[in-house]
C-alpha positions in Angstrom: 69.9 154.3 173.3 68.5 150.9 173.2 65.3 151.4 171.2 64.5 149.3 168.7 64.3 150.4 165.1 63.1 148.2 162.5 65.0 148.6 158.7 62.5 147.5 155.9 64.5 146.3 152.7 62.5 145.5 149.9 63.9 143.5 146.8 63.7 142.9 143.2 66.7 141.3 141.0 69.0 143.2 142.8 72.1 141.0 142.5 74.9 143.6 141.9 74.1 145.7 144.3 72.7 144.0 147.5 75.6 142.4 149.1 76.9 146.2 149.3 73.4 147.5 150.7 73.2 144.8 153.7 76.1 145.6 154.5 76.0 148.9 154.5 73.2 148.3 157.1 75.2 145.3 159.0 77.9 147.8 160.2 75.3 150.5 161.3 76.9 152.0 164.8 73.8 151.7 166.3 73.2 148.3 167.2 69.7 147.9 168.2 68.4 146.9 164.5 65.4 144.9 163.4 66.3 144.7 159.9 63.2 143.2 158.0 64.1 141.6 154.1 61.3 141.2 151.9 61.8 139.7 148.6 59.0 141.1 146.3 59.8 137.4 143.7 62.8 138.3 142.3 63.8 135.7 139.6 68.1 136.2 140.2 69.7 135.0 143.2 69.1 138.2 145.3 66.6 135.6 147.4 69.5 133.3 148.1 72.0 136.6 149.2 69.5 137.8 151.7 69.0 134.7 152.8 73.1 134.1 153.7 72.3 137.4 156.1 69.7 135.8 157.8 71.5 132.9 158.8 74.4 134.3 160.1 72.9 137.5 161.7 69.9 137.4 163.9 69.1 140.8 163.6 68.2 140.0 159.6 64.9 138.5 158.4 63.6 137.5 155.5 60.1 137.5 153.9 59.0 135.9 150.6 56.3 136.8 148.1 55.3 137.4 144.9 56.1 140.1 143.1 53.4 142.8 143.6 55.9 146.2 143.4 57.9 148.3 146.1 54.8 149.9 148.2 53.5 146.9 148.4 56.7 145.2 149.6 57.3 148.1 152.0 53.5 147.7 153.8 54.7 144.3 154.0 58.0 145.0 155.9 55.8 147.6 157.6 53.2 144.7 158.6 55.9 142.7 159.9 58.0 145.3 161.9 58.8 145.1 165.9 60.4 148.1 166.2 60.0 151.2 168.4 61.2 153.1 164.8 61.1 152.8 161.3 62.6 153.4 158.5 62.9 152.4 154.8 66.6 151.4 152.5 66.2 150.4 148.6 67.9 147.3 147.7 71.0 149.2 145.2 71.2 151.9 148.1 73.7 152.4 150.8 74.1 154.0 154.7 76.7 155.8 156.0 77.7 153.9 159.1 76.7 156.9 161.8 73.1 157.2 160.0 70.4 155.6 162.1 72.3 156.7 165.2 72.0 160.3 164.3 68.4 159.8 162.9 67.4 158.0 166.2 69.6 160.1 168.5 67.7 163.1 167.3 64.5 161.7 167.8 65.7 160.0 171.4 66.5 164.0 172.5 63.5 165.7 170.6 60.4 163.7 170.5 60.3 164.7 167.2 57.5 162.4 165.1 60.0 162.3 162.6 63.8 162.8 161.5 65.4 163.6 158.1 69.1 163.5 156.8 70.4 165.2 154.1 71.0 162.7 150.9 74.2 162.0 148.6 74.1 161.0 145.3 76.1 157.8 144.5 78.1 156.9 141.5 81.2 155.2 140.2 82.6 158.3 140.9 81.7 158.8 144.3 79.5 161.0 146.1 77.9 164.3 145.3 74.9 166.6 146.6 72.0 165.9 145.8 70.1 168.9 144.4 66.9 167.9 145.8 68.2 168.4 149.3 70.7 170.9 149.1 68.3 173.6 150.9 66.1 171.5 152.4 69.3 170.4 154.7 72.1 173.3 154.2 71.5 173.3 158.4 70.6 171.3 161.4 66.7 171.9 161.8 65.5 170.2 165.6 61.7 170.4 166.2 60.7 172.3 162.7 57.6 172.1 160.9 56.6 172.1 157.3 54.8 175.6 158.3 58.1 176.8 159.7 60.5 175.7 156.7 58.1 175.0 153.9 61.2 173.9 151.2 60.9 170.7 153.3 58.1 170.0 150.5 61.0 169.3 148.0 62.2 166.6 150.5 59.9 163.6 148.7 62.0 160.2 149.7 60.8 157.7 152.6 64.3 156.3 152.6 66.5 159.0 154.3 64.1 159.2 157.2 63.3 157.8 160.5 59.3 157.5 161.5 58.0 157.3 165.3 56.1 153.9 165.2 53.5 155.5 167.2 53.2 158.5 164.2 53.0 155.7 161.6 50.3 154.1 163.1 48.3 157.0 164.4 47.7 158.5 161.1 47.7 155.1 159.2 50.4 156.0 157.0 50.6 153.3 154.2 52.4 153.5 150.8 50.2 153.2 147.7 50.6 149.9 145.9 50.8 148.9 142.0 52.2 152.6 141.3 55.7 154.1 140.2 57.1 157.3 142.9 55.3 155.6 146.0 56.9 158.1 148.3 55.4 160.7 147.1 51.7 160.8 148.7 53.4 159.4 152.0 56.0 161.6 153.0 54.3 165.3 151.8 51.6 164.3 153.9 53.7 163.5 156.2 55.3 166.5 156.8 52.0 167.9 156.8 50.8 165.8 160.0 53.4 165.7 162.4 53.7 168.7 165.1 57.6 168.6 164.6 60.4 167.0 162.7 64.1 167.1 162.7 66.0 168.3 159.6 69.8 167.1 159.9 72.8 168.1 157.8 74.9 165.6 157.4 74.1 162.8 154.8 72.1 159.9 156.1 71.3 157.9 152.9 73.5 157.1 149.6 71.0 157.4 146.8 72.2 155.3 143.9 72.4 156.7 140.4 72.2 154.3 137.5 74.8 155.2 135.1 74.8 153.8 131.0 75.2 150.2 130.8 73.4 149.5 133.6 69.5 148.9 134.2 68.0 152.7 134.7 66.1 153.6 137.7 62.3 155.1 137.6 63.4 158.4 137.6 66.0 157.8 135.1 62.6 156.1 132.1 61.6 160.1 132.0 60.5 159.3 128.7 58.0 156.2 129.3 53.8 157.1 129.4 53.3 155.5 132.5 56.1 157.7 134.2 54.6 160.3 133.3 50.8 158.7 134.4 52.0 158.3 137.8 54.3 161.1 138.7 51.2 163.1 138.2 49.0 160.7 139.9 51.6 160.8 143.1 51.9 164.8 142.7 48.1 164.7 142.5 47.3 162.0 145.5 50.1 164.5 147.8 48.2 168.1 146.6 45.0 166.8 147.7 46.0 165.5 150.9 47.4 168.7 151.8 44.1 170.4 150.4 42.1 168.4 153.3 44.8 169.6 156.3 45.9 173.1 155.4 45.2 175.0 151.9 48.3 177.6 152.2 50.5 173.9 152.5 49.0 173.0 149.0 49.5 175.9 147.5 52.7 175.8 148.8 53.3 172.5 147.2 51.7 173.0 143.9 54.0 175.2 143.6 56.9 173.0 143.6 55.6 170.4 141.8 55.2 172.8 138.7 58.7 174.3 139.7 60.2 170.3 139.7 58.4 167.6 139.6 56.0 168.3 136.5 58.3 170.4 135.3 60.5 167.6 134.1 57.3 165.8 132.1 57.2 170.1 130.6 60.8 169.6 129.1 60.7 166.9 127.7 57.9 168.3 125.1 59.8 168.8 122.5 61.6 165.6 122.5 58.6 163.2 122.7 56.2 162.1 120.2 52.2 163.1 119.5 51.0 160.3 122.0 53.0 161.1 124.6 52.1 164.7 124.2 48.6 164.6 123.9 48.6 162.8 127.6 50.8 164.9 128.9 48.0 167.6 127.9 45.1 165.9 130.0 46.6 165.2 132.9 48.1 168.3 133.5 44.7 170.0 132.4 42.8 168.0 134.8 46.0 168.8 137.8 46.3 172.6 137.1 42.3 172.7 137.2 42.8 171.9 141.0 45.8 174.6 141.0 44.8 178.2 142.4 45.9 181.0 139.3 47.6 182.4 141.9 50.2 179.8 142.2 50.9 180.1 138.7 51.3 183.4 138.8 54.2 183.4 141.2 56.2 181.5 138.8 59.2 182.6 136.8 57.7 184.0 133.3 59.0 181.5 131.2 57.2 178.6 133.1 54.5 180.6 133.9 53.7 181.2 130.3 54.0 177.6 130.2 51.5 176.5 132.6 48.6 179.0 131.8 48.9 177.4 128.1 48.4 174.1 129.4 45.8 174.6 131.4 43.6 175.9 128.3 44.8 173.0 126.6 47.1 174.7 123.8 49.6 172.1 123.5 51.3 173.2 119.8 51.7 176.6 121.7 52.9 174.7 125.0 55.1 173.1 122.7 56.5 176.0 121.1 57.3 178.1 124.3 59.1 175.1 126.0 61.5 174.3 122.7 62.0 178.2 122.8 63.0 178.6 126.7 64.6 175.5 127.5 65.1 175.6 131.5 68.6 175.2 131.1 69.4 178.3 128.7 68.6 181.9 129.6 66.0 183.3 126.8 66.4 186.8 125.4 64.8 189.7 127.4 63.2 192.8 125.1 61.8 196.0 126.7 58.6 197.3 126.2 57.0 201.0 127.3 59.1 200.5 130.6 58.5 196.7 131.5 60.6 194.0 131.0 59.2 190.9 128.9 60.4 187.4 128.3 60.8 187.7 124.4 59.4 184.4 123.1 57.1 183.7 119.8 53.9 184.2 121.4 54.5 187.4 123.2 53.3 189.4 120.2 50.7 187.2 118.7 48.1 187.9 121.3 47.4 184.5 122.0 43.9 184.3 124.2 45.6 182.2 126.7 48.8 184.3 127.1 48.2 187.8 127.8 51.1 190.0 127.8 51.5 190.0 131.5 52.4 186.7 131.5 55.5 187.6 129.8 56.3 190.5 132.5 59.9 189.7 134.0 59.4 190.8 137.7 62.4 191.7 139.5 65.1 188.7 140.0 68.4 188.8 141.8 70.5 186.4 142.1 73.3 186.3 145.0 75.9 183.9 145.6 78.8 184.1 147.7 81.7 182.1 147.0 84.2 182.4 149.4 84.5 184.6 153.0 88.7 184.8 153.9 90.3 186.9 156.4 93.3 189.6 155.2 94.7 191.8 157.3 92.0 191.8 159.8 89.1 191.9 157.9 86.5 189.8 156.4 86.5 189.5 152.7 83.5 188.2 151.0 83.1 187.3 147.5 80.9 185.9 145.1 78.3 187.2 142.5 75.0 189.9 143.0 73.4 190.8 139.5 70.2 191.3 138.3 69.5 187.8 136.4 67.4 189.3 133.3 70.2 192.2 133.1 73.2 190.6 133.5 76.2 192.4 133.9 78.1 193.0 130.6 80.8 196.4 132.3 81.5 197.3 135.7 79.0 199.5 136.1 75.9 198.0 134.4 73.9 198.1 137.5 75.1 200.0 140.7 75.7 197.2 143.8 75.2 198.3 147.2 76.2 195.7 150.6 75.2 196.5 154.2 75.1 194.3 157.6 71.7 194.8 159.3 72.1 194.2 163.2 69.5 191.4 163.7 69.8 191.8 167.9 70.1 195.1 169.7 70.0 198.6 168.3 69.3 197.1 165.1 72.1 199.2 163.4 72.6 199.0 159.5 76.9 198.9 158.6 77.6 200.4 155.0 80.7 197.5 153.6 83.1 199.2 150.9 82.8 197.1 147.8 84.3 196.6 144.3 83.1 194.9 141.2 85.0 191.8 140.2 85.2 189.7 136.6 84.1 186.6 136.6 84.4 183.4 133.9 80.9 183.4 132.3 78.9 180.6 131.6 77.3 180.3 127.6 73.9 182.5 127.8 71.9 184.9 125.5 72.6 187.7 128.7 76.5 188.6 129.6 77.4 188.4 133.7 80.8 188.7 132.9 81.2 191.6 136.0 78.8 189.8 138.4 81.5 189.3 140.8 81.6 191.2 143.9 84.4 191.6 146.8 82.7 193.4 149.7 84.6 193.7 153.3 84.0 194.2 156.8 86.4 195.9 159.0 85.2 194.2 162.7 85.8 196.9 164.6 83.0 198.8 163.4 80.6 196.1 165.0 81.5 197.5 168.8 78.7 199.2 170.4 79.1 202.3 172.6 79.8 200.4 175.2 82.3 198.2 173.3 81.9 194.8 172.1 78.7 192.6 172.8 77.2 189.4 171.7 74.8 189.7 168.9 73.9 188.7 164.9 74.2 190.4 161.8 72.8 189.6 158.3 74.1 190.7 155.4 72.1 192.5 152.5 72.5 193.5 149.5 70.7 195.9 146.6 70.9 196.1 143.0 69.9 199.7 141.6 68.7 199.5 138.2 66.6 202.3 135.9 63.8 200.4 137.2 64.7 201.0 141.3 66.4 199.6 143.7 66.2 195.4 144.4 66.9 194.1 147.9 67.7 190.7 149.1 69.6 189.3 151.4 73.4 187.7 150.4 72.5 184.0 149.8 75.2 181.0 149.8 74.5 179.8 146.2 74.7 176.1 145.6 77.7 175.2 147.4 78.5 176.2 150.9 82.3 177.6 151.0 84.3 177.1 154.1 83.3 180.1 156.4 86.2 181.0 158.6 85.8 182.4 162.2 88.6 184.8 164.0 90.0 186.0 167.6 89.1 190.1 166.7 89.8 191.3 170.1 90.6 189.8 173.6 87.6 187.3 174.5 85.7 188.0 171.1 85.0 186.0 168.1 83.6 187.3 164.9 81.9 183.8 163.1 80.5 183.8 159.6 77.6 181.1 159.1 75.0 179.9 157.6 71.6 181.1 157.9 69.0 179.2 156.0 69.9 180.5 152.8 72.0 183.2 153.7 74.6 184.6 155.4 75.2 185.7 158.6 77.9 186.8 161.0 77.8 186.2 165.2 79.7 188.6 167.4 80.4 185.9 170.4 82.1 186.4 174.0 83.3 182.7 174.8 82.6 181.4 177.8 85.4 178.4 177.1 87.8 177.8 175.2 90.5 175.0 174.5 93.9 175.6 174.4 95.4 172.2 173.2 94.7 168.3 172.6 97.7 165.8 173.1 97.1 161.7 173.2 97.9 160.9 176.6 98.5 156.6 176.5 94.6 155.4 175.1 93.2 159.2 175.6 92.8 161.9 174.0 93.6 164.3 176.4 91.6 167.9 175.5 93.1 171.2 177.7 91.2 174.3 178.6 90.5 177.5 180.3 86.4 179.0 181.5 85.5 181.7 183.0 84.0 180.0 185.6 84.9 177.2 187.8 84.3 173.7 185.8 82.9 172.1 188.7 80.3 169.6 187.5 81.1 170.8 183.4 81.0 168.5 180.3 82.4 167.9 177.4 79.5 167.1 174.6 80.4 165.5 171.3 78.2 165.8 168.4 78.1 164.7 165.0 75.7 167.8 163.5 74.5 170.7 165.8 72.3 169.8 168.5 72.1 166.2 168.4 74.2 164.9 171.5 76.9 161.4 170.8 78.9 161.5 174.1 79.0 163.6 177.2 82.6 163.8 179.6 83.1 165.4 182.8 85.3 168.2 182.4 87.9 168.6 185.7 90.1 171.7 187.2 93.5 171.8 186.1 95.0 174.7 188.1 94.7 177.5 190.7 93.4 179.4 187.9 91.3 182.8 189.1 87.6 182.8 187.7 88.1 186.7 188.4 90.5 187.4 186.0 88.9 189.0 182.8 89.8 187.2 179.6 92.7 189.2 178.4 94.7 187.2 176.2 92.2 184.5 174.8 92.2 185.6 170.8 96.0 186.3 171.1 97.2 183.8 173.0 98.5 185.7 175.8 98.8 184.8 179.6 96.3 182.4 180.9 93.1 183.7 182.3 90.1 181.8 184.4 90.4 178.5 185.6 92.0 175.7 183.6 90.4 172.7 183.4 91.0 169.0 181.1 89.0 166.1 180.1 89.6 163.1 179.1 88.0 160.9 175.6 89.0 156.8 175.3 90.1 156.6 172.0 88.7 153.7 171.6 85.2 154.9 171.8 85.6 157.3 168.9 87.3 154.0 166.9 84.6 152.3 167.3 82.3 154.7 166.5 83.8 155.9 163.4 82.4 152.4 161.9 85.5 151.8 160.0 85.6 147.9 160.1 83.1 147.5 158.0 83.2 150.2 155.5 85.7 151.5 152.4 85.6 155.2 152.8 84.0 156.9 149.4 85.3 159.6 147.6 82.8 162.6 149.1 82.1 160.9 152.2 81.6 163.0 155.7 83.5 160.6 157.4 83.1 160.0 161.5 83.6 163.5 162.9 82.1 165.4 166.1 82.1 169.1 166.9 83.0 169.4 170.6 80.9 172.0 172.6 81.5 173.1 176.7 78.2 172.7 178.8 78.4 174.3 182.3 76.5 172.7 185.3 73.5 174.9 184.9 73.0 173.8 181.5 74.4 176.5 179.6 76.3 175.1 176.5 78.8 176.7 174.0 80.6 175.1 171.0 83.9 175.2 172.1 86.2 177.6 170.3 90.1 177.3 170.1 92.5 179.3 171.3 95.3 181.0 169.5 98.2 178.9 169.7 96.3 175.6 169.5 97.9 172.5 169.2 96.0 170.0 167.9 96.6 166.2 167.9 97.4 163.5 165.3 97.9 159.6 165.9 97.7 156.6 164.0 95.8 153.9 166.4 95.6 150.6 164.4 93.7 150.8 161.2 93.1 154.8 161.4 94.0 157.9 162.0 92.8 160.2 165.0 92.5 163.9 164.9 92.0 166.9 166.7 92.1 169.8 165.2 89.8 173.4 164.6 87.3 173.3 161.8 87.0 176.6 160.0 85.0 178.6 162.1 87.5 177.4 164.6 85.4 174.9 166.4 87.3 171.9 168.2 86.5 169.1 166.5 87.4 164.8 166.2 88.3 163.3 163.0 88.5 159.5 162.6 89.5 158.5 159.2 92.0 155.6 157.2 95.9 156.9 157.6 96.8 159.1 154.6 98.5 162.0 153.5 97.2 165.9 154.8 98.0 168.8 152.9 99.6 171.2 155.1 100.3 173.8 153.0 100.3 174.8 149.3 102.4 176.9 146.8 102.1 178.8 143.3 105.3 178.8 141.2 106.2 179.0 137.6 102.8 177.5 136.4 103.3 174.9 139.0 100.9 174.4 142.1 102.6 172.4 144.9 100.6 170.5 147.3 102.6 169.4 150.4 102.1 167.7 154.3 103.4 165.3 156.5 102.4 161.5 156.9 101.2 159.2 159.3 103.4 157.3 161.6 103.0 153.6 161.8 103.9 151.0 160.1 102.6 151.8 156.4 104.8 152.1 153.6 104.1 155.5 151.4 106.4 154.6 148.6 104.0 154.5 146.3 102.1 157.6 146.9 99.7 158.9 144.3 97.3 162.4 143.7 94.6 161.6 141.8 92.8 164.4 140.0 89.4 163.1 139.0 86.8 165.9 137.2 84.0 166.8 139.5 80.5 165.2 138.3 77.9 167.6 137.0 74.4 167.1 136.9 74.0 164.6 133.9 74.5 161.3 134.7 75.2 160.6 130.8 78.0 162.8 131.1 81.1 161.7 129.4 84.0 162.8 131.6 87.6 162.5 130.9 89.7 159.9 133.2 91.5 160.4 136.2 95.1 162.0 136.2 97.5 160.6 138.4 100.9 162.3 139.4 103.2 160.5 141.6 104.2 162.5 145.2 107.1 163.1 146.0 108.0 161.3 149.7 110.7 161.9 152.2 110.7 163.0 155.7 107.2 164.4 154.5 105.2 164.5 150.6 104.8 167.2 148.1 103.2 166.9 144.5 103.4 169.0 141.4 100.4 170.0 139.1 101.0 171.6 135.9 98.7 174.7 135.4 100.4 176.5 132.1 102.1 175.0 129.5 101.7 171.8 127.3 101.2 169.5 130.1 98.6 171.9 132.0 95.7 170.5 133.7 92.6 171.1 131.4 90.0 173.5 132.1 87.1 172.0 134.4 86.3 171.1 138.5 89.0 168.9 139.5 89.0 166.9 142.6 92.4 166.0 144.6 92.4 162.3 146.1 95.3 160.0 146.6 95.6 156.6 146.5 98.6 154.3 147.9 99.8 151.7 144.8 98.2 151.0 141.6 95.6 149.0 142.8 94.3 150.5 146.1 90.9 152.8 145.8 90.7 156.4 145.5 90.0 158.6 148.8 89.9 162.2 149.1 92.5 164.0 149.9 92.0 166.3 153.1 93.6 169.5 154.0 94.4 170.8 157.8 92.6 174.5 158.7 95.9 176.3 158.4 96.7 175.0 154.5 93.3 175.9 153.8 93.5 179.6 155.6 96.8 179.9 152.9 95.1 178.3 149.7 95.8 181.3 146.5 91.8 181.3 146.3 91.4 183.1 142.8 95.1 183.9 140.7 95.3 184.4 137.0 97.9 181.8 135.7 98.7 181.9 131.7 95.8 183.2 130.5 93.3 181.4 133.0 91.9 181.8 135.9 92.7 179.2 138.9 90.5 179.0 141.5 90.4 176.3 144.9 87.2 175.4 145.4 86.4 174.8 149.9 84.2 171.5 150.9 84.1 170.6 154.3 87.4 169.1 154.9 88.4 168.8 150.8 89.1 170.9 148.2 88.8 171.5 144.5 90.6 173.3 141.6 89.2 175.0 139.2 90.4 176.1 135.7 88.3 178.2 133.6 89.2 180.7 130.5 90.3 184.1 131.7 87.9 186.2 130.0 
């Protein structure tokens, strides 16, 4: 790459954490770093720690001044950059080691004004989603717009980004100074102003959460006035900008801010005292005055009820409809001459500035889909589908209907046989207890008259109530299951994946394929077949979709005949086209993986690249594998090196610290048996532990029980035992399955290989509960909830 990117890193009394954050940006993979400190007169010794970088790194500087707040200490850094690039890390913060390389090597291939990675949330506990950008950065976005995906207005933070100097300074992009939530009237702006941007997947930034004991963050003092004064005066600053470039983008983002931002300041009503209230009142009188009705008519009933009182200033009512449908309870529904209405105090006492209609439940269904598994052939899809103000008390409180819609071609609509499914229920005033769905798709009904050909199909599905029919499409809910692909015929794949927030299957015809990996001295060796000669092919490694790592030349292999048709690729048959290899140093993807310098955390990506096949003419194809794959495994010094299919049965590179892999699992007498094979080298797995550590929700207050620990079995290979029934029995909860090696070494997650996960007993009733494993990327959860 080579282009300079300048890393601003302003500081205040920092001490515990900083040493942790310049590091985190020390052992960046991309080298080319301008990494500028200021120290905004902070009275600990975080002056004197930045100042130990400096002198022993000359890529660190360091600026001193008195304290005057975080914008101002940014436009500072800002003021004082010398990169090409810029970008922005808060002192307690931390970056994966790949993240300015993917921010920069998207930029570097787009010309994109701008890049954005999806964020983690950072605890003692690890690392979790954060909710803000769950569906902002579900998928790789290159060259998007705000107009194009206009969610991106829920993506507020300066730090997980990368600015184009030249963008910066064109539209004179400053933070505002002496105010709380500075990135606010920067980055919605921003969005607004630059003709594309790139939206990437994986995380890019560690955003730290305070938890009790320790100093809370802004957005942790909810409760203090002048959070309140300027989160409005930042929501406010951002709406108007938009108001001056495009008035469908402001709407667009009022509408958010009422859904989230404000929203928050709404909440807390109930909980606050008279002052607090009282100037909550104006400001939001004097925002929602600047807010077209229309916008607040869009919005769910409860907060829409909500808003329209506070614009006419009726705080005791405001008051009384927030304590009465908190956001995080479902409020009771009552019928009236054929409508559905949000039953709630004021709904009959004909308040002036809450007419009935506000009360009008429009039609709301929700759609999740929880898991997609091949049995037998066929695709098996399951999750929820029921009308959210309904629920779902019996089987057949509200008829489902699923269908695939061709979205290529003849534009054909597929009926899928379904069946109603129980599901645990969560506590709420309306029962979903048969939510659950299990819809399937037999394949071969996707063939054409002319037999199989490339194409997409979404899937859809309708709710018909006494009040008609309700259409939408089958969304992935908030966590993205592990979507497994599959050989259906000779030379086709069927691929489930995500589609902004649905889901959607691709009928493909391969072009290449790989039929093994092996390590061949200090490469990994990666074999093939194509259907046409390789001549002048690649090999191109890539950490998320789109953005390219590393390119290498692909060669011929054998006498292979590009006329033969591809008989034999799904079932692993006799060869067909023309072989081919290539060739990967190790060593590159070692040092890329940025392991010297950084622990592993529990939740963390890791270094990994999806290997795609690009032919001479500039034709490229994420390269499938082959039935009959053999993938590769070696310990090279410090870590672990692996090929092996992801689960749409892409090829892809894994560098991570040698561990235990679960290889396969088992369900026995109330017992479920984890077991795999360990690293060779020269570590010593004696002492072999499984931690189970309960998943963190949403409260950072939450009180969680300890970790479990159960030692593992080891011989030739590992297994470990975890007690579902009986007195010892795993309590009910989201449990997460790490491992550590002794007593005193860290935590790490605990991954599973494609074929244990392909074998997992997804959903089993086990003494009187209901066991489910729980897909992440390459990790897995369990589940225990009452059988109800």
């Amino acid at each position: 790459m080579g282009a300079l990117i300048t890393v601003v890193v302003p500081i205040y009394n920092v001490r515990s954490y900083l040493v942790e954050c310049l590091d985190s940006i020390a052992g960046q993979t991309y080298p080319d770093l301008d990494v500028v400190l200021v120290d905004d007169g902070s009275t600990d010794d975080s002056g004197e720690i930045a100042e130990r970088y400096t002198a022993t790194d000359n890529r660190f500087r360091l600026i001193r001044q008195s304290n005057r707040g975080l914008g101002a200490a940014r436009n500072t850094g800002v003021e004082a950059a010398a990169g090409d690039y810029l970008t922005f890390v808060d002192s307690d913060d931390l970056l994966p080691p790949y993240a300015l390389e993917l921010l920069v090597g998207a930029l570097e291939q787009t010309g994109s004004d701008f890049a954005s990675g999806n964020v983690a949330l950072l605890t003692s506990r690890g690392l979790r989603q954060s909710p803000l950008h769950r569906g902002t950065h579900r998928v790789t976005a290159l060259r998007t717009s705000l107009k194009a995906q206009r969610n991106l207005v829920y993506d507020r933070l300066a730090c997980n980004k990368v600015f184009r100097r030249s963008f910066w300074d064109k539209h004179g992009l400053r933070f505002p100074e002496g105010v709380r939530y500075e990135d606010i009237p920067l980055t919605v702006p921003a969005y607004a102003l630059a003709g594309s941007v790139d939206v990437l997947d994986l995380p890019v930034y560690y955003w730290r959460q305070r938890e009790p004991g320790a100093e809370l963050s802004i957005t942790q003092r909810q409760h203090e006035v002048r959070n309140l004064v300027d989160r409005f005066a930042a929501v406010d600053s951002a709406s108007r900008s938009l108001a001056a470039l495009d008035r469908k983008l402001k709407d667009w983002y009022d509408e958010t801010t009422l859904v989230n931002d404000l929203r928050i300041f709404l909440d807390l009503l109930p909980d606050v005292d008279q002052a607090y209230r009282e100037r909550f009142r104006d400001l939001a009188t004097d925002y929602l005055s600047r807010v077209d009705e229309r916008v607040l008519d869009r919005l769910v009933a409860r907060l829409r009820v909500a808003w329209h009182l506070a614009r006419a200033r009726a705080l005791p009512e405001v008051v009384e409809v927030v304590a009465a449908s908190r956001l995080d309870a479902t409020p009771p529904v009552v019928r009236r001459g054929g409508g559905r209405y949000l039953r709630l105090p004021l709904l009959d006492a004909g308040h002036p500035a809450a007419p009935r209609r506000l009360f009008q439940l429009g039609p709301g269904v929700r759609t999740e889909v929880h898991e997609a598994r091949w049995v037998d052939g066929r695709l098996h899809v399951r999750g929820l589908a029921y009308d959210v103000a309904r629920g779902a008390a019996q089987p057949w409180a509200s008829a489902r209907v699923f269908w695939l819609r061709e979205a290529t071609g003849r534009r054909r609509i597929l009926r899928l046989p379904s069946r109603p499914r129980r599901v645990a229920e969560a506590p709420s005033s309306v029962p979903y207890g048969w939510s659950g769905f299990s819809a399937v798709v037999d394949p071969r009904r996707l063939t054409g008259r002319d037999g199989w050909r490339a194409g997409e199909w979404v899937f859809n599905v309708a709710l018909v109530n006494p009040g008609g029919p309700q259409r939408r499409t089958l969304g992935l809910g908030d966590a993205r299951p592990a979507l497994p692909a599959r050989w259906v015929a000779d030379g086709v794949r069927v691929v489930p994946y995500p589609h902004r927030a649905g889901l959607r299957l691709r009928v493909e015809r391969p072009q290449a394929w790989v039929t093994g990996t092996r390590i061949d001295g200090n490469t990994l060796l990666v074999e093939g077949r194509a259907l046409s000669r390789p001549a002048g092919a690649t090999l191109r490694l890539a950490r998320t979709a789109g953005v390219l790592w590393r390119s290498y030349p692909v060669e011929p292999a054998d006498g292979g005949s590009v006329e033969a048709a591809s008989v034999g690729v799904g079932a692993g048959a006799g060869p067909c086209g023309v072989g081919w290899t290539a060739r990967i140093p190790v060593a590159e993807l070692v040092t890329a993986a940025g392991l010297a310098h950084w622990s592993p955390l529990v939740g963390e990506v890791g270094a990994g690249w999806r290997v795609a096949y690009a032919d001479p003419d500039g034709g490229a194809w994420e390269l499938p594998v082959a039935a009959g794959f053999t993938g590769a495994r070696q310990t090279v010094g410090e870590v672990e090196v692996l090929a092996r299919p992801t689960d749409d049965e892409i090829l892809a590179l894994r560098v991570l610290p040698p561990g235990p892999v679960v290889h396969a699992a088992e369900l026995a007498d109330g017992m479920l048996s984890f077991l795999g094979e360990l690293p060779g080298g020269q570590h010593d797995w004696g002492d072999l532990r499984i931690v189970l550590r309960q998943r963190t929700g949403a409260d950072p207050n939450e009180v969680l029980p300890p970790d479990l620990e159960l030692p593992a079995e080891v011989s030739a290979g590992w297994r470990v035992r975890i007690p579902v029934a009986g007195a010892t029995a795993l309590p009910d909860g989201d449990w997460l399955l790490l491992y550590r090696q002794g007593a005193e070494a860290p935590p790490v997650d605990l991954p599973f290989d494609v074929a244990a996960r392909r074998s997992l007993p997804r959903d089993v009733p086990v003494a009187g509960r209901r066991l489910e494993l729980l897909p992440d990327r390459e990790r897995e959860a369990i589940r225990l909830t009452p059988l109800t």
